[in-house]
C-alpha positions as CSV (number, residue, x, y, z in Angstrom):
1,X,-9.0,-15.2,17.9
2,X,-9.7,-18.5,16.2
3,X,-6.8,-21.4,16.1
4,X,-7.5,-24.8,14.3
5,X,-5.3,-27.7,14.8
6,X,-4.2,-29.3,11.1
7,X,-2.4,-33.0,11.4
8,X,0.7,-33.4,9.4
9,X,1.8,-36.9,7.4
10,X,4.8,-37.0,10.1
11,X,2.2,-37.3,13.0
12,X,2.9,-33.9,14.2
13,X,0.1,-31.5,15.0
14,X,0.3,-27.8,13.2
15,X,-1.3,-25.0,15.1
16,X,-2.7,-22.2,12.6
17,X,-4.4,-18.9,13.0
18,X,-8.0,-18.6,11.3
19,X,-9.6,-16.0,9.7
20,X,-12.6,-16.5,8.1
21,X,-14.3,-14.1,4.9
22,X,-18.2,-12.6,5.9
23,X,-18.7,-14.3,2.6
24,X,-19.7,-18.2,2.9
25,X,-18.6,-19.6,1.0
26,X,-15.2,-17.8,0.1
27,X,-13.7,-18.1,-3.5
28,X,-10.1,-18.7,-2.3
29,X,-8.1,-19.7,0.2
30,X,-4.8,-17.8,1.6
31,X,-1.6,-19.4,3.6
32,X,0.2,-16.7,5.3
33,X,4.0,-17.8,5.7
34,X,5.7,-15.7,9.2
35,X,8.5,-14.3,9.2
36,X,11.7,-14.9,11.5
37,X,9.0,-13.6,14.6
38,X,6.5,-16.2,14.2
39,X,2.8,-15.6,13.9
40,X,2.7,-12.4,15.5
41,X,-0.1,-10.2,15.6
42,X,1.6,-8.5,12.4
43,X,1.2,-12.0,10.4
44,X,-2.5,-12.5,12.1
45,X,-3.3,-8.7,10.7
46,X,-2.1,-9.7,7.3
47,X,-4.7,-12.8,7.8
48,X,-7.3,-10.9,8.8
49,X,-6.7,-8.1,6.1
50,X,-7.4,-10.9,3.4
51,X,-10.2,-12.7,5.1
52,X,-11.7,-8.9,4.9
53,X,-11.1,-9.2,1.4
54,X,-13.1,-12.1,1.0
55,X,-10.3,-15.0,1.2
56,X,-10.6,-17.9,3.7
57,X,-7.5,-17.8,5.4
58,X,-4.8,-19.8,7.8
59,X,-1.2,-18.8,9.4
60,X,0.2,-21.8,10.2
61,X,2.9,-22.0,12.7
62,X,6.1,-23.4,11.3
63,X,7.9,-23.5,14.1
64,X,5.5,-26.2,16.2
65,X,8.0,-28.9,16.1
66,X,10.3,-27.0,18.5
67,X,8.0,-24.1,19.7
68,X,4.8,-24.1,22.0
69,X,1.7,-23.2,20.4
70,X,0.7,-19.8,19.6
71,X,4.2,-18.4,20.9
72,X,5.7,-16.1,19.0
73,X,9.1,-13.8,19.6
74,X,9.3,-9.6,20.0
75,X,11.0,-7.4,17.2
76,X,14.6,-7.9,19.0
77,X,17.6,-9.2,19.6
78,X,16.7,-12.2,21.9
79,X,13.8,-12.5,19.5
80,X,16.0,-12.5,16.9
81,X,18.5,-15.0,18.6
82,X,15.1,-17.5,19.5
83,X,14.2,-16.7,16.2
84,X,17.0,-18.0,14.2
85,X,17.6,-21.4,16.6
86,X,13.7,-22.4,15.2
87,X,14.3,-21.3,11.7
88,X,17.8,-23.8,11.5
89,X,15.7,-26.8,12.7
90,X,13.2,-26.3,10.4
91,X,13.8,-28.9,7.6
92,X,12.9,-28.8,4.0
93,X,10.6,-31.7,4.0
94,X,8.7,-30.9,7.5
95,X,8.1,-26.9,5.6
96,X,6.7,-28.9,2.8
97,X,4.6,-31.6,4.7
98,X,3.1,-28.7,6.6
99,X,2.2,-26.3,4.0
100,X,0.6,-29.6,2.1
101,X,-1.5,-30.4,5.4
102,X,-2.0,-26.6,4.8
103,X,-3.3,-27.2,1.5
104,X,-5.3,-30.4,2.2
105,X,-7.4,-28.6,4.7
106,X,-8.2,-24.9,2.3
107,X,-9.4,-27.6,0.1
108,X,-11.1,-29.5,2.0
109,X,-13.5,-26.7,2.7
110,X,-16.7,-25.9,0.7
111,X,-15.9,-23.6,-2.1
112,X,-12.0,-23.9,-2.3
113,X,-10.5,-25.3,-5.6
114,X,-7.7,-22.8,-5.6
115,X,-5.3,-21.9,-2.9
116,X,-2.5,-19.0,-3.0
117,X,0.1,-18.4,-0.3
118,X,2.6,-15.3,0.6
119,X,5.6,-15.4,2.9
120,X,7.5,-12.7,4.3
121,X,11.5,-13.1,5.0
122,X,12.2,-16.7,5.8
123,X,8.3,-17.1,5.0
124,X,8.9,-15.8,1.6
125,X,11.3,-18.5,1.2
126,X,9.1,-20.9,2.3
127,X,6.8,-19.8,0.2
128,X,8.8,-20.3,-3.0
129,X,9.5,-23.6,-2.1
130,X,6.6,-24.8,-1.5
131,X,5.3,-22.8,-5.3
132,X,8.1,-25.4,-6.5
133,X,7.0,-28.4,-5.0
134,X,3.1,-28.2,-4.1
135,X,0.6,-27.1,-6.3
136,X,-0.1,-23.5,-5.1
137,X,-1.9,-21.5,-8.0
138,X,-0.6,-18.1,-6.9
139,X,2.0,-17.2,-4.6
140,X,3.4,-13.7,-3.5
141,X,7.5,-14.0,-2.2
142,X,8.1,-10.6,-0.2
143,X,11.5,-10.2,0.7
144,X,12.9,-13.9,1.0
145,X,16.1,-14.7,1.4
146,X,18.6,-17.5,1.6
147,X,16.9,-18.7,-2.1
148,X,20.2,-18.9,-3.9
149,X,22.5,-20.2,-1.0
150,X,22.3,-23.4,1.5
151,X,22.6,-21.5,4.3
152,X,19.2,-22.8,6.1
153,X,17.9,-26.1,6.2
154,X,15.1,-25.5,3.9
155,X,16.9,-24.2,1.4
156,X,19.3,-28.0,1.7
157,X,20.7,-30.0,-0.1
158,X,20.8,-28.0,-3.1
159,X,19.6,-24.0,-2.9
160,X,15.8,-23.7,-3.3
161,X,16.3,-21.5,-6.2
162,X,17.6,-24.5,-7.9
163,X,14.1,-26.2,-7.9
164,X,12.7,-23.2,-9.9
165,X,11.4,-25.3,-12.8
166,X,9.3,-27.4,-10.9
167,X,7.2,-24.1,-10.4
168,X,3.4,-24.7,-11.9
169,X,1.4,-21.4,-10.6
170,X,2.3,-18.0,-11.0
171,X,4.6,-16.3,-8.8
172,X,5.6,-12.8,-7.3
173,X,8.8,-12.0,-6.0
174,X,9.5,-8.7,-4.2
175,X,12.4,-7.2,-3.1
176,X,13.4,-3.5,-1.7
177,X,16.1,-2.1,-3.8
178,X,18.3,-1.3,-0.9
179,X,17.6,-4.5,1.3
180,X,20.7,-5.1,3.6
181,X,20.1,-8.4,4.4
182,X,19.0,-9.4,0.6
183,X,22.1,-8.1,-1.3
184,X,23.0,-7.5,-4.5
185,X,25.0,-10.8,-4.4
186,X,21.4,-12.6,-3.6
187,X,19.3,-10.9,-6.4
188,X,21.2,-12.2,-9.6
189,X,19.9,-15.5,-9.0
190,X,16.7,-14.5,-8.9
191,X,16.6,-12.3,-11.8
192,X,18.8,-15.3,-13.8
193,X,16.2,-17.4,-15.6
194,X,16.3,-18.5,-18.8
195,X,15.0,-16.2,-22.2
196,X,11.5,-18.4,-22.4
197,X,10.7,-17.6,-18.9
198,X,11.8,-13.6,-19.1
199,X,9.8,-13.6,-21.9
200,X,6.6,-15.2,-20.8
201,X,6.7,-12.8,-18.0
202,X,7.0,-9.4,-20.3
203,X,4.1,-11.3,-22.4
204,X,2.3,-11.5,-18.9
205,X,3.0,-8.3,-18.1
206,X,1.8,-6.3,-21.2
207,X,-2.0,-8.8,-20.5
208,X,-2.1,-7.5,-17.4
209,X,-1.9,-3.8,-18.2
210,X,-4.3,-5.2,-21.0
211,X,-6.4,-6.1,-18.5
212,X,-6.6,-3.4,-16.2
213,X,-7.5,-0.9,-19.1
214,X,-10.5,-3.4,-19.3
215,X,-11.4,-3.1,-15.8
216,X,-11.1,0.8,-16.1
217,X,-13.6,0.9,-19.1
218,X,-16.0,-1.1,-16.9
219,X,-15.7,0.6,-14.0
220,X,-16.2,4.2,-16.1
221,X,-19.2,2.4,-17.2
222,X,-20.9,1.8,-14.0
223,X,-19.8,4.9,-12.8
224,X,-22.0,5.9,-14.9
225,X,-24.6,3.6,-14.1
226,X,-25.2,4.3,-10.5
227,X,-28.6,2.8,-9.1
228,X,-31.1,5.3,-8.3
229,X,-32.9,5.4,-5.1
230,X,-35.7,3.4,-6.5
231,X,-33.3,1.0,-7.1
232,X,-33.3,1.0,-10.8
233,X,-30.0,1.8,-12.9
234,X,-29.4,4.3,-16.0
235,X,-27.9,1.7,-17.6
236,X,-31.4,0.3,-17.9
237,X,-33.1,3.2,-19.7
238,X,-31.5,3.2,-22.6
């Protein structure tokens, strides 16, 4: 297990979990926001999954104001209880300066012009506030909460959702139908942007599906193109 030490603007140091893509160097880089539990081996999975996929990496640690580094809280009620005490500390601006430092050092890596980042719970929220305040080209928001309300510090003085048009990148927000903790009274918000925006995103929507008939055709065609032993290809003898 690999952990790098990133410096933030406020002087603090932010401990985050590396994983790095067999491929040198990567296209991409990924931030992987924790959930309530910290970067647990769950989060450093996630990290390794995408480093497998070819993406340089990091898991920062939020929580390294108040927490020590690389601890990280069990799946339950004490967890939970620990959990929740770092999560209500956490202040807007110290989530932003760290996912920035974040962002700073993906770039500052050979190869990396674009960076992405996906958050899970009160990562996910993170995560959308940092798509509305830092240049992230492509985030992915699974289950967050608190987005509509002021209920955590992050989400202070006015509900994240709020800052929604400051939003340059594309974004991905997911949500399980019957969520208990994200209710029905959380997801109207979300779903309550303007016509131009629900529009643009049914536009999106309909490339996409464009697009993956494209990458069907093509990958018909070299289906049909396997490479021989000899190491030539049929699409070659015609």
């Amino acid at each position: 297990m690999t952990t790098i030490k990133i410096p933030v603007e406020d002087g603090t140091s932010l401990p985050a979990y590396l994983a790095r893509p067999a491929m040198d160097p990567a296209p991409a880089g990924v931030i992987v926001a924790h959930e309530l539990f910290g970067v647990n081996p769950d989060i450093r999975g996630v990290a390794d999954d995408l480093a497998g996929a070819g993406f340089l990496t990091i898991a920062p640690e939020f929580y390294h104001r108040d927490a020590a580094p690389g601890h990280w809280l069990e799946r339950d009620d004490a967890g939970r209880q620990e959990g929740f005490g770092y999560l209500h500390r956490l202040r807007r601006n110290q989530a932003l300066a760290d996912v920035a430092a974040s962002l700073q050092w993906l770039k500052s890596e050979p190869g990396i012009e674009q960076v992405a980042m996906v958050g899970f719970s009160a990562g996910g929220h993170l995560s959308y506030l940092a798509a509305c305040r830092l240049p992230v080209s492509l985030t992915a928001v699974l289950y967050g909460g608190w987005l509509p309300s002021t209920d955590i510090p992050m989400s202070q003085p006015t509900p994240t959702l709020d800052l929604t048009p400051g939003i340059t990148g594309r974004i991905l927000y997911l949500v399980g139908e019957d969520d208990a903790l994200i209710d029905a009274g959380q997801r109207p918000g979300v779903k309550s942007f303007d016509a131009d925006p629900l529009q643009s995103a049914r536009r999106r929507v309909k490339e996409l599906e464009a697009e993956l008939e494209m990458v069907k055709a093509a990958s018909a065609i070299f289906e049909e193109g396997e490479v021989d032993p000899k190491g030539s290809s049929r699409l070659s003898e015609g």
